[in-house]
C-alpha positions as CSV (number, residue, x, y, z in Angstrom):
1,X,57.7,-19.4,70.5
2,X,58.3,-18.1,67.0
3,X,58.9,-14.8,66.4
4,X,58.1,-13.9,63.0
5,X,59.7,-10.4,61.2
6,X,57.7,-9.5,57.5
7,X,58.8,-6.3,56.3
8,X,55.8,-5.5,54.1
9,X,52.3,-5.9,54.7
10,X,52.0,-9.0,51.9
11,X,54.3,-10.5,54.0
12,X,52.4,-10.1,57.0
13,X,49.4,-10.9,55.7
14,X,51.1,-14.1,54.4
15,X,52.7,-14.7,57.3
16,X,49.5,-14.7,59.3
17,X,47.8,-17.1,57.0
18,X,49.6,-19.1,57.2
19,X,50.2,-18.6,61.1
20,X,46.6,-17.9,62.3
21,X,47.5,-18.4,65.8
22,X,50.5,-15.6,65.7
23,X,49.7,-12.9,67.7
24,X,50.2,-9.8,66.3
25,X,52.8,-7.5,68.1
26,X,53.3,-3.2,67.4
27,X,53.6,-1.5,70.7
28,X,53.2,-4.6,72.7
29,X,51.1,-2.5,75.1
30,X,49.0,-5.3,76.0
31,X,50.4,-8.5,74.9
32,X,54.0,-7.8,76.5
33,X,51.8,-7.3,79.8
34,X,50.4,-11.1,79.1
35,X,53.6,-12.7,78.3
36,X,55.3,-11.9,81.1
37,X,52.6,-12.7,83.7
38,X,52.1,-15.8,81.5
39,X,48.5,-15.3,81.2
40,X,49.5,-16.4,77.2
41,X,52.1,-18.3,75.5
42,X,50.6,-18.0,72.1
43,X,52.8,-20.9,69.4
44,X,54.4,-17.3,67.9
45,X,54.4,-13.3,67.6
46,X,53.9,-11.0,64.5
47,X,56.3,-8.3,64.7
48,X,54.2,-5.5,62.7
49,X,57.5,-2.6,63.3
50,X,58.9,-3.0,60.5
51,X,56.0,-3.2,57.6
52,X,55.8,0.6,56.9
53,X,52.4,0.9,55.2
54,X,50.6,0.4,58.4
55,X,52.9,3.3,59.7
56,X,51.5,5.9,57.1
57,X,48.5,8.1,57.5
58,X,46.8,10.2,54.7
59,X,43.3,11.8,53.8
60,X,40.7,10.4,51.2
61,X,37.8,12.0,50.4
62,X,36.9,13.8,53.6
63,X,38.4,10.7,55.8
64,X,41.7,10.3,57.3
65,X,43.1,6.5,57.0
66,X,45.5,6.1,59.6
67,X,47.4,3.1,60.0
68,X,47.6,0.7,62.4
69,X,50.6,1.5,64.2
70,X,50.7,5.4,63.6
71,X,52.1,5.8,67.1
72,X,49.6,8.1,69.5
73,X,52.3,10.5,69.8
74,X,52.1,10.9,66.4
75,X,48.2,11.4,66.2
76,X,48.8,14.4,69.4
77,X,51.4,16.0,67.2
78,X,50.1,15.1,63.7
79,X,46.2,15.1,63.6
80,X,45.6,17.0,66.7
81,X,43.0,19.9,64.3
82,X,41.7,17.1,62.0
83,X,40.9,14.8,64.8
84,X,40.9,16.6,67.4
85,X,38.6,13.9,70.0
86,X,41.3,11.2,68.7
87,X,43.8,13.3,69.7
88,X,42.9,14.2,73.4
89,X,42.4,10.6,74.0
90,X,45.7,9.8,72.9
91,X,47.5,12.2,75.6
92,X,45.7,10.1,78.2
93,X,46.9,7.1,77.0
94,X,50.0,5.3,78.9
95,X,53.5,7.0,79.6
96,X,55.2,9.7,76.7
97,X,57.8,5.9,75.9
98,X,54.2,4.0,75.3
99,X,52.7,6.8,73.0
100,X,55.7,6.4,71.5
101,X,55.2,2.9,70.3
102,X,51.6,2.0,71.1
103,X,48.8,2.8,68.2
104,X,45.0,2.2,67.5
105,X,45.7,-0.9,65.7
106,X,46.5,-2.4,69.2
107,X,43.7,-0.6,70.8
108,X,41.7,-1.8,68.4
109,X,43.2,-5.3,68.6
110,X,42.6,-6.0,72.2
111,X,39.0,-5.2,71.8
112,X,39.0,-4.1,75.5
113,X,35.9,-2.0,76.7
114,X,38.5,0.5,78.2
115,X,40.1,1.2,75.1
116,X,40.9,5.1,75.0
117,X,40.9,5.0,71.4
118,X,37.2,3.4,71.2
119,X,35.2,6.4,72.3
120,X,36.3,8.7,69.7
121,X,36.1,6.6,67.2
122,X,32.6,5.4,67.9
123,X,31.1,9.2,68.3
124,X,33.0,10.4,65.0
125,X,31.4,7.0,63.1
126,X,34.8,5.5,62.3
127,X,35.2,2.5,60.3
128,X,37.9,-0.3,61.1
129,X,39.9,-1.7,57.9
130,X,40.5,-5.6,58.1
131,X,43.0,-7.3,55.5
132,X,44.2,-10.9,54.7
133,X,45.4,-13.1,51.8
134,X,41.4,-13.4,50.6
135,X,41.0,-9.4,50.2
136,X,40.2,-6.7,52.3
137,X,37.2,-5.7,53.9
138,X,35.5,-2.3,56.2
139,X,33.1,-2.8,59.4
140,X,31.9,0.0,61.6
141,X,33.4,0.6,64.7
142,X,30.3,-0.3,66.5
143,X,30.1,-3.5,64.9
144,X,33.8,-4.8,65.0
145,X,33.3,-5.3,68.7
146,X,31.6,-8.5,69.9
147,X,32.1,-8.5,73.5
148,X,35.2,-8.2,76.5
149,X,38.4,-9.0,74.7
150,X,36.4,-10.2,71.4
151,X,36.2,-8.7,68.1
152,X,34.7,-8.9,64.0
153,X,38.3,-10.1,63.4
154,X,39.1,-13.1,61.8
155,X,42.1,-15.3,62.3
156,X,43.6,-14.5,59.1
157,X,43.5,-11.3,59.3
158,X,45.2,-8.0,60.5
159,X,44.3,-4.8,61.1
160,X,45.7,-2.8,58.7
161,X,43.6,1.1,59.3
162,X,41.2,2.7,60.9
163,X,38.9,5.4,58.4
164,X,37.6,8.3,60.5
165,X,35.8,11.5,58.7
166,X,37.8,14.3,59.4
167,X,36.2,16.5,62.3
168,X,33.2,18.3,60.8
169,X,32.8,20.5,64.5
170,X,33.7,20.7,67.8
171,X,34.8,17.2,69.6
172,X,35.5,16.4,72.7
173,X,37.5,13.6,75.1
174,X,37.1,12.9,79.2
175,X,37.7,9.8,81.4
176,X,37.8,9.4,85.2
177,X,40.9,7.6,86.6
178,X,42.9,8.0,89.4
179,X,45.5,9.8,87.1
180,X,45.1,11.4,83.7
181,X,47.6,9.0,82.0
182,X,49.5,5.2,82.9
183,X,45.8,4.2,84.0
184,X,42.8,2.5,83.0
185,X,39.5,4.4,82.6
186,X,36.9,3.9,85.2
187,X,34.7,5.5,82.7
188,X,35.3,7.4,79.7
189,X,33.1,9.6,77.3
190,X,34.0,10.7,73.5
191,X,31.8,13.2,71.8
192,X,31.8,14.8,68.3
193,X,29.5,17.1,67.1
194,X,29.2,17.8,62.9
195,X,27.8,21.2,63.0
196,X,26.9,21.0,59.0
197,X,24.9,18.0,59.3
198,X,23.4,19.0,62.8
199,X,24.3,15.4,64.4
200,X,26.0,14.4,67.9
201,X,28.1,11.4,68.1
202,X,28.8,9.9,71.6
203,X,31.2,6.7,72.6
204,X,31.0,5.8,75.9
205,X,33.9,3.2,77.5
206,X,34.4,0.7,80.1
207,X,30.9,0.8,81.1
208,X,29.8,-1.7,79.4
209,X,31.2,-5.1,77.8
210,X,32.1,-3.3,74.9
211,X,32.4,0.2,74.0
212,X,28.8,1.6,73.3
213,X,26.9,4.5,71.7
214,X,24.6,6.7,73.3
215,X,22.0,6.6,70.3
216,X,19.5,8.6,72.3
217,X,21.5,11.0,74.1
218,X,22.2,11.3,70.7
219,X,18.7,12.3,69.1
220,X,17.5,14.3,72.2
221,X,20.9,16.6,71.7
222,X,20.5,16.6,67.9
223,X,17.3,17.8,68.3
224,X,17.9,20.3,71.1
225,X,20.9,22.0,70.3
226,X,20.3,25.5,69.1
227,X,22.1,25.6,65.9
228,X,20.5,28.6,64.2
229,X,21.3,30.8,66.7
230,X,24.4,29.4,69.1
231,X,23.7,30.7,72.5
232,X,24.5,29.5,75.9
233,X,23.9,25.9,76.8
234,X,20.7,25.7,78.2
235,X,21.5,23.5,82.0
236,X,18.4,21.5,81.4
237,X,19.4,20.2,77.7
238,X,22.8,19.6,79.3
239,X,21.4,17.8,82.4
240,X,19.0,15.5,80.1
241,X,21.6,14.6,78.0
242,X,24.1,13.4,80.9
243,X,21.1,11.2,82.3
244,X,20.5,9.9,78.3
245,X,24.2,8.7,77.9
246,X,24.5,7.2,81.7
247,X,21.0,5.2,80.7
248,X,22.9,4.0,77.9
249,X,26.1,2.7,80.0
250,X,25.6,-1.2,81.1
251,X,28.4,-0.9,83.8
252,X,29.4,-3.8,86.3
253,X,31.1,-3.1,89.9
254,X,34.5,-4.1,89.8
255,X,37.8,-3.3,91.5
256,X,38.2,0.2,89.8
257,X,34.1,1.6,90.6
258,X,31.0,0.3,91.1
259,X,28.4,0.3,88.6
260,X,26.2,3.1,90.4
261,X,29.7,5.4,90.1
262,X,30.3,4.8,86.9
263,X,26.5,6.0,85.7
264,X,27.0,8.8,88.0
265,X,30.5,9.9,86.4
266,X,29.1,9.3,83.0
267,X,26.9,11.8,83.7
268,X,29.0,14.6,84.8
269,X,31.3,13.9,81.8
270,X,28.5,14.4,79.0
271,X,27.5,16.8,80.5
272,X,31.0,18.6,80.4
273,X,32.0,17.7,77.1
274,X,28.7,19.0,75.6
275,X,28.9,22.3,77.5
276,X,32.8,22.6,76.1
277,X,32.1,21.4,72.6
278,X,29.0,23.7,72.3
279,X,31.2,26.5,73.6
280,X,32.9,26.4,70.6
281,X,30.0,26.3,68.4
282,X,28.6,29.6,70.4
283,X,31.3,31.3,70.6
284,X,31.2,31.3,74.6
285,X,28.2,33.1,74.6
């Protein structure tokens, strides 16, 4: 096996041309995990550790573009107010030496349904920023994943950023596992809410065979929400907009739920993470 170092990104992009089969490698959250229970012996790895422009972040036009491997530590410590739903999923993610290393390039990379990272980015409307020798193109979030472990990316190319609006309101993170961190979600729920534009964004994860939307939970709260006058959450909008995003889930049983649990737990965490995000919009009240 090859192991190939570039230290910029022309070289990596170069590198992976002319390598398509190299396997990309930042944190090496998931493919260290393959290699050594041999479940792949790709022909060589793409060290990405040492090209420093997928290590930057920065803001453009009302969007943060954060790199590749902009570690998740760095998203708690960095981004935490400007993306705030990134930035709870992050503290759920793996042990404090994995945030260290690990970022949503890799996430992003392994396409997994169970991602952390996916929910957030799929309820703030993120965008997913794909480069090779040929140019350098954007695809929604929504659209880069194709199915379990499959993604929009092409051989050639990396993953160089992901482009998320900055937070416009209140968001919101929650998963169900039998820990808060070093685990893999049973179910997870992201939720942003852009109080100027009077929208809901929802990402629902590993319920389904990739990470989906909740486009009518979506609607019904958009249209529901009080947002001339904030008051309480009322417990029926609440309750109808749980049963709207576990409608939306297409969960399988497996070794970590059952498909029936998994609705049921999707539930209970839209409903929470609406109740907490509107709190913020009301004031409490």
């Amino acid at each position: 096996m090859d192991f190939l170092r570039p230290a910029s990104l022309a070289e990596a992009l170069a590198a992976k041309a002319e390598n398509p089969a190299a396997v990309p490698i930042a944190g090496g959250t998931d493919v260290m995990v393959e290699l050594n229970f041999d479940r792949r012996r790709p022909p060589a790895l793409l060290d990405l550790g040492r090209v420093a422009e997928l290590a930057r972040w920065g803001e453009e036009n009302g969007h943060v573009r954060l790199g590749a491997t902009v570690s998740y530590t760095r998203i708690v410590e960095e981004l935490g107010t400007v993306l705030p739903g990134l930035a709870m999923a992050a503290r759920t993610v793996g042990s404090p030496q994995i945030r260290n290393r690990a970022g949503v390039g890799g996430n992003l990379g392994s396409a997994s349904p169970a991602g952390d990272a996916h929910p957030p980015l799929l309820a703030a409307g993120a965008e997913v920023e794909l480069a090779s020798v040929r140019g350098t193109r954007t695809v929604p979030v929504g659209e880069f994943f194709l199915g379990p472990k499959r993604s929009a990316l092409a051989e050639d190319e990396l993953i160089t950023a992901v482009l998320v609006p900055r937070a416009a309101g209140p968001q919101q993170f929650a998963k169900v596992g039998t820990r808060n961190a070093m685990v893999i979600a049973v179910c997870s729920f992201g939720l942003a809410l852009d109080t100027a534009a009077r929208s809901v964004g929802t990402g629902i994860g590993s319920a389904g065979p990739t990470p989906l939307r909740a486009a009518e939970a979506e609607e019904f709260a958009a249209a529901a929400l009080p947002w001339d006058e904030p008051a309480a959450l009322d417990e029926a909008t609440a309750r109808e907009f749980g049963e709207l995003v576990a409608a939306a889930a297409r969960p399988i049983d497996d070794v970590r739920g059952s498909a029936a649990y998994r609705r049921h737990a999707l539930a209970v965490l839209a409903r929470r993470t609406l109740r907490w995000a509107w709190q913020d919009v009301s004031g409490g009240r």
